[in-house]
C-alpha positions as CSV (number, residue, x, y, z in Angstrom):
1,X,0.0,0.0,0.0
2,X,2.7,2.5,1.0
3,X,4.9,1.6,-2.4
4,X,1.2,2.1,-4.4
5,X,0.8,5.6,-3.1
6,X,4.8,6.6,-3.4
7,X,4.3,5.9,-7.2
8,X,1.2,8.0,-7.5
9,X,3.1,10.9,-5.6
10,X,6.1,10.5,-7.5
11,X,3.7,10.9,-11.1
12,X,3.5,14.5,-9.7
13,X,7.4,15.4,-10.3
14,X,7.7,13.3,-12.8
15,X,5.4,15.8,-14.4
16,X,6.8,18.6,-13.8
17,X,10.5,17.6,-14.6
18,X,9.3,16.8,-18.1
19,X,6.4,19.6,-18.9
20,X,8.9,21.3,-21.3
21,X,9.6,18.5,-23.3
22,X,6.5,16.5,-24.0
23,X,2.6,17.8,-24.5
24,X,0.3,17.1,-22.0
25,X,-1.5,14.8,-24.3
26,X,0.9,13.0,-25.7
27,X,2.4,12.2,-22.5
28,X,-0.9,11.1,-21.1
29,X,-1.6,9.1,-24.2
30,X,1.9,7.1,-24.0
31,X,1.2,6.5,-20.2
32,X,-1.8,4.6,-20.6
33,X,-0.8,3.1,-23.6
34,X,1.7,1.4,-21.7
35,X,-0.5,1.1,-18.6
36,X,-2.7,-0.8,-20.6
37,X,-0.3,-3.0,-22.3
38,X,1.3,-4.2,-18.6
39,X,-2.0,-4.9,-17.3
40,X,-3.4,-6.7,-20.3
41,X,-0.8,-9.3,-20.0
42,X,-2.5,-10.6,-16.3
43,X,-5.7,-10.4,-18.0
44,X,-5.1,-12.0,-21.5
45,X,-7.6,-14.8,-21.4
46,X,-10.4,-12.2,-20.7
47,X,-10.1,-10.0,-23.5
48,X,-13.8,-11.6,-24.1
49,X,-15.2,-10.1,-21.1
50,X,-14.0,-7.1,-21.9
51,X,-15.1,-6.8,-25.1
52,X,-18.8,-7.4,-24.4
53,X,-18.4,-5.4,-21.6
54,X,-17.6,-2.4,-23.8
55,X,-19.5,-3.3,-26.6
56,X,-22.7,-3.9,-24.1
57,X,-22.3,0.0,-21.5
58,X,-19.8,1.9,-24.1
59,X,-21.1,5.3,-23.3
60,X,-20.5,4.1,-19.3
61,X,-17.0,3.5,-19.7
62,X,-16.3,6.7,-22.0
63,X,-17.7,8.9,-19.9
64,X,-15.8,7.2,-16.9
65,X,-12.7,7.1,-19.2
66,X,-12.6,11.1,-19.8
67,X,-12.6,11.4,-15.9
68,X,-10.6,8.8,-14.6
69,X,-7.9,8.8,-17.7
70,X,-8.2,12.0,-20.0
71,X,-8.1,14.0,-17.1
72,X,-4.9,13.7,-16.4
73,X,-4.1,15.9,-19.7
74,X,-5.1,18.6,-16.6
75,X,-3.0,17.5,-14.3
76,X,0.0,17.5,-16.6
77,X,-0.8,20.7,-17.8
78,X,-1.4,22.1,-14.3
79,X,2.4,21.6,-13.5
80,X,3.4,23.7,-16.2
81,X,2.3,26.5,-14.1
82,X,2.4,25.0,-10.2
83,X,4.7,22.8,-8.4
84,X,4.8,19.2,-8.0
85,X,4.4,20.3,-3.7
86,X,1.2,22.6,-4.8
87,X,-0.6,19.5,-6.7
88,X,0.3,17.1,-4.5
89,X,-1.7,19.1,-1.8
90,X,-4.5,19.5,-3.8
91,X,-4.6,16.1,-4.7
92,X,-5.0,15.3,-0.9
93,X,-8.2,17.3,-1.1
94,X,-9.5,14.1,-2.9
95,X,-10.9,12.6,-0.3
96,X,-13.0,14.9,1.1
97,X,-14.5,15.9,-2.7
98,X,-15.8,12.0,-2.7
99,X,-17.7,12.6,0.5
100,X,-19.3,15.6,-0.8
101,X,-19.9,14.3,-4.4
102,X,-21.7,11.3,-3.1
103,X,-23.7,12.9,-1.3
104,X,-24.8,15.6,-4.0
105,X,-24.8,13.3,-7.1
106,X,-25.4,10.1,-5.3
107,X,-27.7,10.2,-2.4
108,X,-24.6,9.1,-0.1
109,X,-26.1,10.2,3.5
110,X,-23.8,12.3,5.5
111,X,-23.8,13.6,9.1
112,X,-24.2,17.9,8.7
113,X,-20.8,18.2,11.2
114,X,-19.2,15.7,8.7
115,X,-19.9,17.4,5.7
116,X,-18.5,20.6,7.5
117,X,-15.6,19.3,8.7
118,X,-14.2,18.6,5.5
119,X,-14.5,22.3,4.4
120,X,-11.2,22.4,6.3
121,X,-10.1,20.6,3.8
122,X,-11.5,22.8,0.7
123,X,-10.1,26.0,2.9
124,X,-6.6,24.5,3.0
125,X,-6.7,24.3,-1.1
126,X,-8.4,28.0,-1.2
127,X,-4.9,29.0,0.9
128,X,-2.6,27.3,-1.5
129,X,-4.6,28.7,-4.9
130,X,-4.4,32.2,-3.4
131,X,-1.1,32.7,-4.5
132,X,-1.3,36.3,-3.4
133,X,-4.2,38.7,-3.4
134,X,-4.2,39.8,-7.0
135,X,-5.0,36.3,-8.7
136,X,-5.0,32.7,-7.8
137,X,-2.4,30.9,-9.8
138,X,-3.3,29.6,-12.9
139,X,-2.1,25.4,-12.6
140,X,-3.4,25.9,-9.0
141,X,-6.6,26.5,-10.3
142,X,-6.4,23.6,-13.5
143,X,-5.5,21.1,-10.5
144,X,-8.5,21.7,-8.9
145,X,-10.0,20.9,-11.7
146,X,-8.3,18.0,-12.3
147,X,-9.2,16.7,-8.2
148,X,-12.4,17.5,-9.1
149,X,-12.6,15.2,-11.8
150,X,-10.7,12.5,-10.1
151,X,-13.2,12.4,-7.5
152,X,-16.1,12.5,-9.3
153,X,-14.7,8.9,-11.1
154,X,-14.0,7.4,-8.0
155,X,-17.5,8.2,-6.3
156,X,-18.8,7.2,-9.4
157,X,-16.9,3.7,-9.9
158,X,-19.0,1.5,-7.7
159,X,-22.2,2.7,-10.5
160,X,-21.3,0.4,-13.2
161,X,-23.3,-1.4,-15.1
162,X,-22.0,-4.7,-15.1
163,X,-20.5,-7.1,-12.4
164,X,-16.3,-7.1,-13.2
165,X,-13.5,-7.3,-11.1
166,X,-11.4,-4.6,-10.6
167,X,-8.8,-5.7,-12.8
168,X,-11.2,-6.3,-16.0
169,X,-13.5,-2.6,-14.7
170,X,-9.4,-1.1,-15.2
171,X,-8.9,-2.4,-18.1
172,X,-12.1,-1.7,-20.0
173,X,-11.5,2.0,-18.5
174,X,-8.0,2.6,-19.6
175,X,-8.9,0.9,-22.8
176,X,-11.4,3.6,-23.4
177,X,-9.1,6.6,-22.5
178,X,-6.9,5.3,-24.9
179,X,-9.2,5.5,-27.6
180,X,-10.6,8.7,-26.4
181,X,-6.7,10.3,-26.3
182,X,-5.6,8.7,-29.6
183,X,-7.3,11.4,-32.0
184,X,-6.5,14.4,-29.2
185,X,-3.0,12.5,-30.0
186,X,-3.4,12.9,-33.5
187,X,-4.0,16.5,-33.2
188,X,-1.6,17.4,-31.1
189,X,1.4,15.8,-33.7
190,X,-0.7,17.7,-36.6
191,X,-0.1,21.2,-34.3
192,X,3.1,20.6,-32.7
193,X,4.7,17.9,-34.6
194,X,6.7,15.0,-32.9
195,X,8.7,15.7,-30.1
196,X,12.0,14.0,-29.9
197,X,11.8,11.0,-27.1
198,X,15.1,11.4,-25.3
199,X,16.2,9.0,-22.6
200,X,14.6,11.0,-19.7
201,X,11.2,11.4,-21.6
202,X,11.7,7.6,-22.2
203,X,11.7,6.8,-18.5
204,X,9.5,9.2,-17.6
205,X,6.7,7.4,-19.8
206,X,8.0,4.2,-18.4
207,X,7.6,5.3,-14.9
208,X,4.1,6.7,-14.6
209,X,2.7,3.7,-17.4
210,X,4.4,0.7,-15.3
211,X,4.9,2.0,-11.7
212,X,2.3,4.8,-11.0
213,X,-0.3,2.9,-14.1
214,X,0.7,-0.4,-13.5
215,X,2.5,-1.6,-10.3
216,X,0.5,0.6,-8.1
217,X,-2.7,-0.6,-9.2
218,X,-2.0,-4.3,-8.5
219,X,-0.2,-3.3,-5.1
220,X,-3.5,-1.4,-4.3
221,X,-5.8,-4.3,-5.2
222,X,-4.0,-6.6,-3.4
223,X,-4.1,-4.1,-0.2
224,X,-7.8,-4.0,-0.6
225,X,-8.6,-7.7,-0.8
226,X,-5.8,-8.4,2.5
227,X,-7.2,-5.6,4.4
228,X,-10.4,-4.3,4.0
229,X,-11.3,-1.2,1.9
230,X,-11.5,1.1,4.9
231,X,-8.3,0.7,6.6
232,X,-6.8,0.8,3.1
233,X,-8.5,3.9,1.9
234,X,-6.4,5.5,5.2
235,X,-3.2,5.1,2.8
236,X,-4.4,7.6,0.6
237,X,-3.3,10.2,3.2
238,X,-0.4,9.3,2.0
239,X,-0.3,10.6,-1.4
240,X,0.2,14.3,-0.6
241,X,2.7,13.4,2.2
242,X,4.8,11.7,0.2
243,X,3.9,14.5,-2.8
244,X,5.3,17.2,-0.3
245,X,8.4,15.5,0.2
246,X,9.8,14.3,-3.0
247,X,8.8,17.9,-4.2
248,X,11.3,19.7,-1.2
249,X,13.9,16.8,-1.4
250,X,14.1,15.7,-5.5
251,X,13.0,18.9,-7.0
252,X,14.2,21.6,-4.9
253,X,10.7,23.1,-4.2
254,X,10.3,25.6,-1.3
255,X,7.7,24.7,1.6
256,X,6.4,28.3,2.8
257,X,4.2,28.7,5.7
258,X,1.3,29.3,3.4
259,X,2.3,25.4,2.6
260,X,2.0,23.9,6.1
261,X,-1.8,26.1,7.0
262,X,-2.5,24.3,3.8
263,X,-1.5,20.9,4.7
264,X,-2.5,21.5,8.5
265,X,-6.6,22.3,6.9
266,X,-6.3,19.5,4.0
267,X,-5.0,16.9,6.3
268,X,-6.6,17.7,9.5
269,X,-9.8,17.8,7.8
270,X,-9.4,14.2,6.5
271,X,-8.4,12.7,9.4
272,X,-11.3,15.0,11.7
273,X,-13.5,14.0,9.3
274,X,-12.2,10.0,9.4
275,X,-13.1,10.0,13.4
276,X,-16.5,11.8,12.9
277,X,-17.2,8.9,10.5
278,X,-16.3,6.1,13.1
279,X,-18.4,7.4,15.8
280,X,-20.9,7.6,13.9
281,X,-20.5,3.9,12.2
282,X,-20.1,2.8,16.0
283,X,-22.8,4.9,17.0
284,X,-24.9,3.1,14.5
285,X,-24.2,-0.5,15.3
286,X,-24.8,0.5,19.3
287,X,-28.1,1.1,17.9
288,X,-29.1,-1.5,15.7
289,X,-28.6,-3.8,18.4
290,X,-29.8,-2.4,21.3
């Protein structure tokens, strides 16, 4: 679990140590074409499956492919203009979107105080995006659209139409993106023409479409199924920590004290929001039995 998350964080400076060398889209497209070529081979006697799966709910998995694959054209895009330190926090603000997207879109029930909580969260990201008091900074701003989008897939995933594992769901999903980015693909070589791959573009693509693509999905399955979804979902905490760090230590990024109010609200209101959600699970099962 902790190696899945450090690969996620480390697709954040990846990013930004390669934004002046490859598009957006073309990175994003090479990721999860090699993403989905790794994780086809554990899953090559179901191609079947996945086929009628797509053929059967194809506007299900495109429209969960732009938010959960083409988004991540954002992202990249994002730290053209921010630091991998500034995403990486507003990627921690993930969690607390979910909780408020299932409850608007969804009809997920949520305590008031819960829901409220978690604004600490969304006050952290207003202090990182408020750059100063002219104008928020401009990736700050595409991130959060970006986390926005992330969190909309992932309270969203549990809706589809068919019964498949998570592997097969993935790979239906990525296989969708892929076709979605391969004319934005096309487009982008018509306008700015092929970019040379050089070694550190190479193993950039390699990195985020076998580690942060690959690896770290079957690391996190396998969490999941050993330990339960809720005491793995506490891992994602993770993701910004280690975010922060590889951004001060690899990259050279400053960590201000508009950084740490940011991290103190995004994280504090995850884990205050966490607590309120176990009392009230326990409070719950005190009274269903009695």
């Amino acid at each position: 679990m902790v190696l899945a998350t450090l690969f996620w964080a480390g697709n954040f400076a990846v990013g930004r140590v390669i934004f002046n060398q490859i598009s957006p889209v073309m990175f994003n497209f090479l990721r999860w074409t090699v993403g989905l070529v790794f994780l086809s081979l554990f899953a090559f006697k179901r191609f079947g499956e996945i086929s009628r799966a797509l053929k059967n709910h194809y506007r299900w998995f495109l429209g969960m492919a732009i938010y959960g694959v083409v988004f991540h054209v954002l992202m990249y895009t994002a730290l053209r203009y921010t630091t991998a330190t500034n995403m990486a926090l507003i990627m921690g603000a993930t969690p607390a979107t979910i909780l408020i997207l299932s409850a608007w879109l969804h009809g997920s029930r949520h305590a008031l105080p819960r829901i409220l909580i978690v604004g600490l969260s969304f006050c952290g990201v207003g202090v990182l995006v408020q750059e100063n008091l002219a104008a928020p900074n401009l990736g700050d701003l595409i991130g959060c659209v970006s986390m926005v989008m992330w969190a909309y897939y992932s309270a969203s995933l549990h809706l589809c139409p068919v019964k498949l594992d998570s592997l097969v769901l993935t790979i239906a999903i990525t296989f969708a993106g892929v076709i979605i980015m391969l004319p934005l693909a096309g487009a982008d070589i018509a306008i700015n023409g092929l970019m040379p791959l050089n070694a550190e573009v190479v193993m950039a693509v390699l990195y985020v479409g076998l580690l942060a693509s690959g690896l770290a999905f079957l690391f996190w399955n396998k969490g999941v199924v050993a330990m339960g979804p809720v005491p793995a979902g506490q891992f994602m905490n993770l993701v910004p920590v280690f975010g922060v760090l590889i951004g001060i230590t690899v990259l050279g990024e400053s960590f201000t004290a508009r950084h740490a109010l940011a991290a103190v609200l995004i994280i504090g209101g995850l884990l205050l929001s966490e607590l309120f959600g176990r009392i009230e699970t326990a409070r719950g099962s005190l009274e269903s039995k009695s």
